[in-house]
py3Dmol code that shows the C-alpha trace and the ligand (Angstrom):
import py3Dmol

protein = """\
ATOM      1  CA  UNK A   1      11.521  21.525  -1.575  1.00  0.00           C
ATOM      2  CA  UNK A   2      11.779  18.299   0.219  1.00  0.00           C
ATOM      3  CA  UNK A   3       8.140  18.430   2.703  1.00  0.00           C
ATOM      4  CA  UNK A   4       7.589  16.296   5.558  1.00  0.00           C
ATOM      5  CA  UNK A   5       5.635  12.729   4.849  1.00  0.00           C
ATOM      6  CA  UNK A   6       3.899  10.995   8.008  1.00  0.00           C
ATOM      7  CA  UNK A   7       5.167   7.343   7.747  1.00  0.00           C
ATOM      8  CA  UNK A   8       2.857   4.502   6.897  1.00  0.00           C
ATOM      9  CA  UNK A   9       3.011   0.555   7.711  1.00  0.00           C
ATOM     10  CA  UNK A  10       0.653  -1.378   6.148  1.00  0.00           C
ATOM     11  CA  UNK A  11       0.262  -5.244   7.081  1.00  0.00           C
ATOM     12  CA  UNK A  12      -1.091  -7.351   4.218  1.00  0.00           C
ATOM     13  CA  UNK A  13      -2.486 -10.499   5.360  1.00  0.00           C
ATOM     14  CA  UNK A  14      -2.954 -12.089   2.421  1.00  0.00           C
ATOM     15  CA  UNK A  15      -5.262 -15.188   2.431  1.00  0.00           C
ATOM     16  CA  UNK A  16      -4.043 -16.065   6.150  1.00  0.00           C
ATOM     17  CA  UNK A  17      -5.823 -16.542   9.675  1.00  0.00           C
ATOM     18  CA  UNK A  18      -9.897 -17.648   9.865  1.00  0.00           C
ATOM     19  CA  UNK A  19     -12.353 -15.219  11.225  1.00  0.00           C
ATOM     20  CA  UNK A  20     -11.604 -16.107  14.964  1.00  0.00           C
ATOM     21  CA  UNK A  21      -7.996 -15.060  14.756  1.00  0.00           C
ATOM     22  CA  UNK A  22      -7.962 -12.326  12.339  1.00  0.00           C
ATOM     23  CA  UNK A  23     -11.068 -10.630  15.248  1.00  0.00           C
ATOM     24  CA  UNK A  24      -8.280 -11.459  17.775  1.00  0.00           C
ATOM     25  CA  UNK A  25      -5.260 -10.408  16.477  1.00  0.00           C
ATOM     26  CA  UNK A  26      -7.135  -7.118  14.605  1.00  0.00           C
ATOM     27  CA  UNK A  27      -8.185  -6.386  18.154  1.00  0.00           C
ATOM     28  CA  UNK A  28      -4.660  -7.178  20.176  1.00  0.00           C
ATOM     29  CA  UNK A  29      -3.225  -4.525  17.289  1.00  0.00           C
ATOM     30  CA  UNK A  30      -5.652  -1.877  18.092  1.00  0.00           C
ATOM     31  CA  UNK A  31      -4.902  -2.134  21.473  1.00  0.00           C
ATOM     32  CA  UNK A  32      -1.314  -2.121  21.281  1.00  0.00           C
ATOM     33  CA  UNK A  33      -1.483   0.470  18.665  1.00  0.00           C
ATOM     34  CA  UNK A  34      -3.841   3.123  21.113  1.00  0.00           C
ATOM     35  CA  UNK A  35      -1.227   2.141  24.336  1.00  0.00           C
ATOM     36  CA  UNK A  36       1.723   3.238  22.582  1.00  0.00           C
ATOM     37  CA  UNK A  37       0.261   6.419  20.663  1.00  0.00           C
ATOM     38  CA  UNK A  38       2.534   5.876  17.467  1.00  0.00           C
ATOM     39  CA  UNK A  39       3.689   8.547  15.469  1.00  0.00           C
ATOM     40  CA  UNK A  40       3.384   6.909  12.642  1.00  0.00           C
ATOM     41  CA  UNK A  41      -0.009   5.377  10.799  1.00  0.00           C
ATOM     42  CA  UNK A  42      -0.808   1.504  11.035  1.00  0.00           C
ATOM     43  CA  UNK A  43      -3.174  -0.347   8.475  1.00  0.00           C
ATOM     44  CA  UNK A  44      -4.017  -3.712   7.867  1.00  0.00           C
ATOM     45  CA  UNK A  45      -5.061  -5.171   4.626  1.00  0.00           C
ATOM     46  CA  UNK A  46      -7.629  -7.555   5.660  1.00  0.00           C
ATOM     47  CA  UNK A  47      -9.155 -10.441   3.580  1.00  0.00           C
ATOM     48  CA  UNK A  48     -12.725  -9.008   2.365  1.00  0.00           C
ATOM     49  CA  UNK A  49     -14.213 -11.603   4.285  1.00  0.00           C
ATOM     50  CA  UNK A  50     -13.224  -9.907   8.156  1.00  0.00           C
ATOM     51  CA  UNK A  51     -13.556  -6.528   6.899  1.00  0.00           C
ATOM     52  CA  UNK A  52     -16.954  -5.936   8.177  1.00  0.00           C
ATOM     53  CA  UNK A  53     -16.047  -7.488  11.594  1.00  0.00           C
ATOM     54  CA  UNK A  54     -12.628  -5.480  11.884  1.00  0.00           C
ATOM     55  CA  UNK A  55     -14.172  -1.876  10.814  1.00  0.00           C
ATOM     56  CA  UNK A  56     -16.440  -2.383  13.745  1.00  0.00           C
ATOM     57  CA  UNK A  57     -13.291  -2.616  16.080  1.00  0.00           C
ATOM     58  CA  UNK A  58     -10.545   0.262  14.834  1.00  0.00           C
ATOM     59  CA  UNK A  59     -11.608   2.567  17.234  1.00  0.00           C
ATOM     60  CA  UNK A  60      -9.597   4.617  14.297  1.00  0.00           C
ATOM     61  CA  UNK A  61      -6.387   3.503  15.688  1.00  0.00           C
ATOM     62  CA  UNK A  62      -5.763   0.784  13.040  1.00  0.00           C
ATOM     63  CA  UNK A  63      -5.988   1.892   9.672  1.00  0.00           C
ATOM     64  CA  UNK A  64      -8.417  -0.839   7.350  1.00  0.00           C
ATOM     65  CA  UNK A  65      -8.161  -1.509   3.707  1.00  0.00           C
ATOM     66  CA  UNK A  66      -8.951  -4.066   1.288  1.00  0.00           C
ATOM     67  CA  UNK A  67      -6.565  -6.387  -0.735  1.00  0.00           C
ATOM     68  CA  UNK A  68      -8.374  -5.563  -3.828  1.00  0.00           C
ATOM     69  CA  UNK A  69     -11.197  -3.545  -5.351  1.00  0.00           C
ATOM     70  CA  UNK A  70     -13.360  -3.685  -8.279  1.00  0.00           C
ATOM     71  CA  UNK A  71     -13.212  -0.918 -11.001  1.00  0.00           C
ATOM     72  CA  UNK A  72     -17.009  -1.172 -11.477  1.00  0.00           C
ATOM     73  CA  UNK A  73     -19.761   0.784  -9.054  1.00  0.00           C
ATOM     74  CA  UNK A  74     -22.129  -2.293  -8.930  1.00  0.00           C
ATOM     75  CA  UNK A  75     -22.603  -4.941 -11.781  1.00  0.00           C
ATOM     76  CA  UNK A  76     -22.549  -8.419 -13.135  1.00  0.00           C
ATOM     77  CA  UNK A  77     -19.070  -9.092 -11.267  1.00  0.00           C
ATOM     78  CA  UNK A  78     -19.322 -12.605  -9.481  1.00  0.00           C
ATOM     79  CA  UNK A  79     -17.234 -13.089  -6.505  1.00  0.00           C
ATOM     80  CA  UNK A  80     -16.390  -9.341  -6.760  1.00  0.00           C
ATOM     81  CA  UNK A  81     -16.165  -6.359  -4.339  1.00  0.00           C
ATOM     82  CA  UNK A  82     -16.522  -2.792  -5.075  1.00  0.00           C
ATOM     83  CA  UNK A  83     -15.259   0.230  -3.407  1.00  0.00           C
ATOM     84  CA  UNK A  84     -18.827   1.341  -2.960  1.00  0.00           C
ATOM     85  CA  UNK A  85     -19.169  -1.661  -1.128  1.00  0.00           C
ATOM     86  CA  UNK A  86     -15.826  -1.446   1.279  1.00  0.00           C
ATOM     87  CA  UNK A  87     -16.808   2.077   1.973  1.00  0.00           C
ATOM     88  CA  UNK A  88     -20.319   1.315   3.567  1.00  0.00           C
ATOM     89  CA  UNK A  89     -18.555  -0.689   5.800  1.00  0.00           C
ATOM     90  CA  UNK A  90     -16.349   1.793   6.411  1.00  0.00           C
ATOM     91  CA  UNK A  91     -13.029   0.494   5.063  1.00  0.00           C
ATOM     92  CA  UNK A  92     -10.507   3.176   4.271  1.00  0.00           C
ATOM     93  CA  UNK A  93      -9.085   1.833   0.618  1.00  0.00           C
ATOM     94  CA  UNK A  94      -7.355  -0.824  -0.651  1.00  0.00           C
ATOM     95  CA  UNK A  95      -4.061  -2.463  -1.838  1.00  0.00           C
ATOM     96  CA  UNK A  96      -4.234  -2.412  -5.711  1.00  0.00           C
ATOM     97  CA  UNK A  97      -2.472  -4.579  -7.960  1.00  0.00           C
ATOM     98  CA  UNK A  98      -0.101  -6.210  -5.822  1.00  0.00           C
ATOM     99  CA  UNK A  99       2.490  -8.533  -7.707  1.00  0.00           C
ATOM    100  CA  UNK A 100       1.150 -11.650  -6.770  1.00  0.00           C
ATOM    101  CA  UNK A 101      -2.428 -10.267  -8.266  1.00  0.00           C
ATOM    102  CA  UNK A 102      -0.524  -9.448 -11.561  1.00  0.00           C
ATOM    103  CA  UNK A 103       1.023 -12.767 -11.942  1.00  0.00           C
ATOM    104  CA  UNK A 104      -1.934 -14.835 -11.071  1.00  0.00           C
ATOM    105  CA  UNK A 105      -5.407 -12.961 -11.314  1.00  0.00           C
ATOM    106  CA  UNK A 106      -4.154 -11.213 -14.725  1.00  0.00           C
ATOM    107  CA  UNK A 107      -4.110  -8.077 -13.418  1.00  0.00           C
ATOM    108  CA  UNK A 108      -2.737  -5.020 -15.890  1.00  0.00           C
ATOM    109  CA  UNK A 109      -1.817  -1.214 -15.323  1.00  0.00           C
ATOM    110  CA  UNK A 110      -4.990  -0.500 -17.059  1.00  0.00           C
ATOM    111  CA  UNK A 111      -7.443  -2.393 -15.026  1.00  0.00           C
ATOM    112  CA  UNK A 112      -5.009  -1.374 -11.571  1.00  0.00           C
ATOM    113  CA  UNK A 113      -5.662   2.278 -13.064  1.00  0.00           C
ATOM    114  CA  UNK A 114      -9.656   1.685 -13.264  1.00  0.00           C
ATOM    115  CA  UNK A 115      -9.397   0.334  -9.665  1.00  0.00           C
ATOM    116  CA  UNK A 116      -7.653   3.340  -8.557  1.00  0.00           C
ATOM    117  CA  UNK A 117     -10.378   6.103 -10.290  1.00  0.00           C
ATOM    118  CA  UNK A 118     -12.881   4.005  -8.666  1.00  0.00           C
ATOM    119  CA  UNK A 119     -11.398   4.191  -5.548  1.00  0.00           C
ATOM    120  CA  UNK A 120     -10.682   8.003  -5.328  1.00  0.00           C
ATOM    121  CA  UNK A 121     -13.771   9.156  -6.472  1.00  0.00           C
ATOM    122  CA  UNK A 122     -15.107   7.929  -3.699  1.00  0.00           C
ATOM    123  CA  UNK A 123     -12.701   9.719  -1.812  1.00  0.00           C
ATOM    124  CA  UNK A 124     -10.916   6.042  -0.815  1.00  0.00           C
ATOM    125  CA  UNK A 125      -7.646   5.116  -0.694  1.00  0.00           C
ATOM    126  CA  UNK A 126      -5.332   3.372  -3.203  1.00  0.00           C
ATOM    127  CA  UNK A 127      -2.645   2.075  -2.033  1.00  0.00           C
ATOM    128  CA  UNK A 128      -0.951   1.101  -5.819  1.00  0.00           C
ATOM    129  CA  UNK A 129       1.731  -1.542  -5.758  1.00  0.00           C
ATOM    130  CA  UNK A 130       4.545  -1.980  -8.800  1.00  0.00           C
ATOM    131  CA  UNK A 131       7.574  -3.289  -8.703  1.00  0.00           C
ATOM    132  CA  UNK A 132       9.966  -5.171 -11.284  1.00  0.00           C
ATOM    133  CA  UNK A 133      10.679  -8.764 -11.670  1.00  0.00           C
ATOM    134  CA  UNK A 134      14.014 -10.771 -11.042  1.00  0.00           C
ATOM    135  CA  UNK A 135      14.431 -11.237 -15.044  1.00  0.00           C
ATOM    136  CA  UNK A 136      13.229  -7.391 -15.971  1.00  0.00           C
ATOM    137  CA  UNK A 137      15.813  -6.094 -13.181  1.00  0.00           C
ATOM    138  CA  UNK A 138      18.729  -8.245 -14.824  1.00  0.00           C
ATOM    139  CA  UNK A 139      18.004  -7.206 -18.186  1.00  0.00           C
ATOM    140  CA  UNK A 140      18.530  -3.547 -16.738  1.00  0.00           C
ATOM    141  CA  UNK A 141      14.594  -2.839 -16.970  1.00  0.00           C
ATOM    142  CA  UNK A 142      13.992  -1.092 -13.765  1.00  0.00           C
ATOM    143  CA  UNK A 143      13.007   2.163 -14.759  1.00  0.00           C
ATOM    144  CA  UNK A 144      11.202   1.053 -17.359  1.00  0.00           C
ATOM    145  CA  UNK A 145       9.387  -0.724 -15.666  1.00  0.00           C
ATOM    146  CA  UNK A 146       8.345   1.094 -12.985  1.00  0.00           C
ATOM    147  CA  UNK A 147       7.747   4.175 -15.276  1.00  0.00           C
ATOM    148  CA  UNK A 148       5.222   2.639 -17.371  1.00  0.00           C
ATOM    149  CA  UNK A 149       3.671   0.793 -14.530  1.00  0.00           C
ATOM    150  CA  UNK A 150       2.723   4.441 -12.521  1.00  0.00           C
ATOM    151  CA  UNK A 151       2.203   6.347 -16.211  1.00  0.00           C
ATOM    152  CA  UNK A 152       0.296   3.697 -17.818  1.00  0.00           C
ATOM    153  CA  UNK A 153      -2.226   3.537 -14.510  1.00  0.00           C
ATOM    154  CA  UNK A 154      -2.602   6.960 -14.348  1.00  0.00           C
ATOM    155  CA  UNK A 155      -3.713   7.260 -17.656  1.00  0.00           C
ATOM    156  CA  UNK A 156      -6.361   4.676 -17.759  1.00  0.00           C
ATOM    157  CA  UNK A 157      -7.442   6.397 -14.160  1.00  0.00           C
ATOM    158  CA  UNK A 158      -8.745   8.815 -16.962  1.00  0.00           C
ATOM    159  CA  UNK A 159      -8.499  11.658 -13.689  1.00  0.00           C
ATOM    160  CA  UNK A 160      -6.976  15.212 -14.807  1.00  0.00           C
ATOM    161  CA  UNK A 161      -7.025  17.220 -11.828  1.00  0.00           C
ATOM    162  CA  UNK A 162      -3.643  15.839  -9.972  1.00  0.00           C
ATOM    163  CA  UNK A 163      -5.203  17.463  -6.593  1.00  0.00           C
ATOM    164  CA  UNK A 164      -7.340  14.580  -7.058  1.00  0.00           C
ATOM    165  CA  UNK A 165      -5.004  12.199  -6.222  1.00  0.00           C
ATOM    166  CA  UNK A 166      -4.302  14.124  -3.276  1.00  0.00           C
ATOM    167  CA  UNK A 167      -7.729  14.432  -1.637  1.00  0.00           C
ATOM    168  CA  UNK A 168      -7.857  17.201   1.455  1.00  0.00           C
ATOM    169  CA  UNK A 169      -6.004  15.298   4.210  1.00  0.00           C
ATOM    170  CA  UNK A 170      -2.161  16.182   3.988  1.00  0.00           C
ATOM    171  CA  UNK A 171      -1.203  13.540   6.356  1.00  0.00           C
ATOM    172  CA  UNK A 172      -2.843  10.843   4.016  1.00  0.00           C
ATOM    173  CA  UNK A 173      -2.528  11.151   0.353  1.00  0.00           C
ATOM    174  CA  UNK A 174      -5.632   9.318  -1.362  1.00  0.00           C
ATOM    175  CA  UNK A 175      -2.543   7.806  -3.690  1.00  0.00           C
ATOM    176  CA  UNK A 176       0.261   6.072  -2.037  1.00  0.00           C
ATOM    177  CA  UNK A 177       2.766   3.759  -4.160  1.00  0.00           C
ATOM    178  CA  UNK A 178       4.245   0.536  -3.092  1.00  0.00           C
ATOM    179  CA  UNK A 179       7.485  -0.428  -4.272  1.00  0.00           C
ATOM    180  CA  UNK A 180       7.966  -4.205  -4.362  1.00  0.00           C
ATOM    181  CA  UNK A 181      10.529  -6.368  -6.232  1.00  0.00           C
ATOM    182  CA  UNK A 182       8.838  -9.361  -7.015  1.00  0.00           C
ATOM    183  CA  UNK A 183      11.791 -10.987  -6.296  1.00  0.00           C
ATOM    184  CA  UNK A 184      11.773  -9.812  -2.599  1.00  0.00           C
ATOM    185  CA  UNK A 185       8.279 -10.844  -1.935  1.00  0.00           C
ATOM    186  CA  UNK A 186       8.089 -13.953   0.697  1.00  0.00           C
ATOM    187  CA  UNK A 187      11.215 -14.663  -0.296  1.00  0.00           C
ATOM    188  CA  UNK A 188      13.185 -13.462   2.512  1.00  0.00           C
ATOM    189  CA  UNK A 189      15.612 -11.928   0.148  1.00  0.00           C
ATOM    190  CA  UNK A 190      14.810  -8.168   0.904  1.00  0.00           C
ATOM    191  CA  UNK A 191      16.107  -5.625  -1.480  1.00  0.00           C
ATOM    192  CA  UNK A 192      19.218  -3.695   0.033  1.00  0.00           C
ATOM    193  CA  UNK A 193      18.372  -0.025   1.579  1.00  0.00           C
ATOM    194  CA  UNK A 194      20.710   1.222  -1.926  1.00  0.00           C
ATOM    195  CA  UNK A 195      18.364  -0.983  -4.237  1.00  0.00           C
ATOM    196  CA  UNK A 196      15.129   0.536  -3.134  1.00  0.00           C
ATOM    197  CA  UNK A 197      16.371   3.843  -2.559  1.00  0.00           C
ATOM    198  CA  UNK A 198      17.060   3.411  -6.168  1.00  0.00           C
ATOM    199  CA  UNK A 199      13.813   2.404  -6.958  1.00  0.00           C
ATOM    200  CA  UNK A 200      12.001   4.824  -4.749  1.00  0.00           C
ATOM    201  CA  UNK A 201      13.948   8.091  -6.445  1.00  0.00           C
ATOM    202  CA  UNK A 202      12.934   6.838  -9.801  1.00  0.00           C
ATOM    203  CA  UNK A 203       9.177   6.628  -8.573  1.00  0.00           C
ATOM    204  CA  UNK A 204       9.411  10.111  -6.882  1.00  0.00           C
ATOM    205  CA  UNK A 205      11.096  11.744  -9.757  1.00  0.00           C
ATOM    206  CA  UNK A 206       8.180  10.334 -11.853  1.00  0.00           C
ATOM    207  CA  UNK A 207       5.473  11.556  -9.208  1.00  0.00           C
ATOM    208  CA  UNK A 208       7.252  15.135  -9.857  1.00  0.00           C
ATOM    209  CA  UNK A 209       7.532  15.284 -13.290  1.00  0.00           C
ATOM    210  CA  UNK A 210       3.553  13.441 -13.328  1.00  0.00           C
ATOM    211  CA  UNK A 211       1.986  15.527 -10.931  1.00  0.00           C
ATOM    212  CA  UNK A 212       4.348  18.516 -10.911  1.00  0.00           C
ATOM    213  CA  UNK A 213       7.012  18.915  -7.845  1.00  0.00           C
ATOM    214  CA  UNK A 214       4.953  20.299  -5.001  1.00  0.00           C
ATOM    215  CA  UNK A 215       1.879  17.287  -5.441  1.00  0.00           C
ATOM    216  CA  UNK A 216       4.555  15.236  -6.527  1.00  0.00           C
ATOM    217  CA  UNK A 217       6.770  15.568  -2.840  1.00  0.00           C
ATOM    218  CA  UNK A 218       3.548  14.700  -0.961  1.00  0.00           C
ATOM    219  CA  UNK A 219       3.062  11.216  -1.873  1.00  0.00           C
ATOM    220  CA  UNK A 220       4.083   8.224   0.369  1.00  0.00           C
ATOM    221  CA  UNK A 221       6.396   5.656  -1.180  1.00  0.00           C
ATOM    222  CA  UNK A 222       6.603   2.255   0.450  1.00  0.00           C
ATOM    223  CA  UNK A 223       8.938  -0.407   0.477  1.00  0.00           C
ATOM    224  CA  UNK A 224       7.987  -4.133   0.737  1.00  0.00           C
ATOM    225  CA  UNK A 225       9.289  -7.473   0.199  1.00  0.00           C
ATOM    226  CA  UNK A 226      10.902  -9.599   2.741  1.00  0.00           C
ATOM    227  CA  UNK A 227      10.559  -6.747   5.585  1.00  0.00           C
ATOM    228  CA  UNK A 228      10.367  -7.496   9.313  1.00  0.00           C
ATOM    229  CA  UNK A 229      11.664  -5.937  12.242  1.00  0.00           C
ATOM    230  CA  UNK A 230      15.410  -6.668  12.057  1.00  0.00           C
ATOM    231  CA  UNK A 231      15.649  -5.501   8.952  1.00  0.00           C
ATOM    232  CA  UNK A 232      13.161  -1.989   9.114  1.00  0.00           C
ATOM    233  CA  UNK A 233      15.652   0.527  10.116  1.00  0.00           C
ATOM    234  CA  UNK A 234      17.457  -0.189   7.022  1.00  0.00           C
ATOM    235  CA  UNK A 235      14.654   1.201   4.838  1.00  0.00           C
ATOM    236  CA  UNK A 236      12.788   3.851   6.987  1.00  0.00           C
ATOM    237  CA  UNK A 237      15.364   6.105   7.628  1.00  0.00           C
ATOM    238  CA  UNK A 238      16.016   6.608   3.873  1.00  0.00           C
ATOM    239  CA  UNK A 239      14.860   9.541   1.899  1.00  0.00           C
ATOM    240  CA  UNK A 240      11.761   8.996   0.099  1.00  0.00           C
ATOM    241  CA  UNK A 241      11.208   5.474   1.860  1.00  0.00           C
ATOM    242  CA  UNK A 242       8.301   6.414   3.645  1.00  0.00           C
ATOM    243  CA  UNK A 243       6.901   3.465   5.167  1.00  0.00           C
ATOM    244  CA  UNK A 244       6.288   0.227   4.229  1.00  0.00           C
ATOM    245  CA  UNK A 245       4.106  -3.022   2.822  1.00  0.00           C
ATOM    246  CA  UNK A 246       4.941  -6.127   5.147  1.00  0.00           C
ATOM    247  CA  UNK A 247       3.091  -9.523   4.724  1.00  0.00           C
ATOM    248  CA  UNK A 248       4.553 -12.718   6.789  1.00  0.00           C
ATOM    249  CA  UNK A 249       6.226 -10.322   9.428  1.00  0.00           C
ATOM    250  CA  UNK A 250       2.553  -8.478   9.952  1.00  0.00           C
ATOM    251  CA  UNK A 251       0.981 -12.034  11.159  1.00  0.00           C
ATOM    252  CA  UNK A 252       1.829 -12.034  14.510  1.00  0.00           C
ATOM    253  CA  UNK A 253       0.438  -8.874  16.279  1.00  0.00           C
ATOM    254  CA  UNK A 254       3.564  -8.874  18.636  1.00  0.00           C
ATOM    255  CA  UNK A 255       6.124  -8.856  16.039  1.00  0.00           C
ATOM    256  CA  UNK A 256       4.260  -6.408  13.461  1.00  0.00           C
ATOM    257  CA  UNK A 257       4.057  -4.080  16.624  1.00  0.00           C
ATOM    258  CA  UNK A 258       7.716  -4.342  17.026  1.00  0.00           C
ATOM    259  CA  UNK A 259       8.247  -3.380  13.885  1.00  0.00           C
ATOM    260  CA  UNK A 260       6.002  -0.470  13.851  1.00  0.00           C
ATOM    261  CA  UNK A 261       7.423   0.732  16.680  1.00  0.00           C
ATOM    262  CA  UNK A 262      10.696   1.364  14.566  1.00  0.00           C
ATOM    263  CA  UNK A 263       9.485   3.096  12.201  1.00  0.00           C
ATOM    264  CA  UNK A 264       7.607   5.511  14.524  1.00  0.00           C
ATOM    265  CA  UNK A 265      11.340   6.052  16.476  1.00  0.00           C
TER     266      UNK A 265
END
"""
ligand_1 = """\
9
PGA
P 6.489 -10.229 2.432
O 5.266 -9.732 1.508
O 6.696 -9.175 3.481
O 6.016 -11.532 3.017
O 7.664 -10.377 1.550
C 5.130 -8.381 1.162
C 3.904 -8.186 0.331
O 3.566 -9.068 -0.459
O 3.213 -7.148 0.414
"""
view = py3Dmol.view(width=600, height=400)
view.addModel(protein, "pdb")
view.setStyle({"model": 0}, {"cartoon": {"style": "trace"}})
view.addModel(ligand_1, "xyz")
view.setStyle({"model": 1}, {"stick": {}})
view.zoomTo()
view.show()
């Protein structure tokens, strides 16, 4: 049985704006956000620098998260950031293992799959991006790719109890996955609405078979990778496209509004 998903829009900012902006813009969102009472939820993914500045100025209209998180409670971690951490400063979650993470900070399912456990049992959010590459989807690799990206995380989460993943809020799964082709990432060469419905029925037939069908029905699926707000409605109509992951098109307050606004039609 098919259930109803809110729809979720995350902005990642990457390593964009200084702290001046990112207070401004953060704060012209919020606002925005709270005038036009969206249906949907809104999030930014700040750099761990502003987080402490932004999570004083949500107002819980803006949803917060991290780009990354460390696996680890507290240690020997220089330059590190733990979810213990985010959460005293009241930061929802964070983004974990985003593509550009795994190809340049050496980031594997396994330690994506500590960062998620460490998230959720602190009751934070994971928001857990995979996604194939340009090569692996020519050489007909998709599923397997994406396959052993979710199961090989979710085993080295080392959690057994699948309501875990869930938490107690149906409207926000502590798990959400992030579907993004490497090859549509800042590339401005989206994936079509067939290719990542493709992509995003694989992932939810996983989550079923994974979790069982009823868990596996309430998780969100997003798209990213080249989306902005001509190109939105392609995606967020689709079944089991359920929000989605945007990075250059979330810069601008007045243009990541825009496209929120689409999805919350
Ligand atoms: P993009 O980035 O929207 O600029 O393609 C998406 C992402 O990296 O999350």
């Amino acid at each position: 049985m098919e259930i109803k998903r809110k729809k979720l829009v995350i902005g990642n900012w990457k390593m964009f704006k200084d702290a001046v902006q990112a207070s401004a813009d953060f704060e012209n969102l919020s606002d925005s956000v709270t005038e036009k009472n969206l249906s949907i939820e809104v999030g930014i993914a700040a750099p761990s620098i502003f987080l402490a500045d932004l999570a004083r100025k949500t107002r819980n209209t803006v949803s917060l998260f991290a780009q990354n998180a460390h696996w680890a409670e507290e240690g020997a971690f220089t330059g590190e950031v733990s979810p213990t951490m985010l959460k005293s400063i009241h930061v929802l979650g964070s983004l974990v293992a985003h593509s550009e993470r795994r190809q340049m900070f050496a980031e594997t399912n396994q330690t994506a799959g500590g960062r998620i456990s460490a998230l959720l049992n602190l009751g934070m959010r994971a928001i857990y991006c995979v996604g194939e590459t340009l090569v692996e989807r020519e050489k007909g690799l998709l599923k397997e790719i994406l396959i052993s990206q979710l199961e090989q995380a979710f085993i080295a989460t080392k959690i057994r109890n699948s309501q875990s993943f869930i938490g107690s809020d149906p409207n926000k799964p502590l798990l959400s996955i992030a579907y993004e082709p490497v090859w549509a990432i800042g590339t401005g060469k989206a994936a079509s609405a067939v290719e990542a419905q493709e992509a995003h029925t694989i992932i939810r037939n996983f989550l079923q078979s994974y979790f069982g069908e009823e868990l596996g029905n309430r998780f969100q699926i997003l798209y990213g990778g080249s989306v902005k707000a001509s190109n939105v409605n392609e995606y967020i109509n689709c079944p089991n496209i359920d929000g989605a992951l945007v990075g250059g098109a979330s810069l601008v307050p007045k243009d990541f509004l825009e496209l929120c606004m689409k999805c919350a039609n």
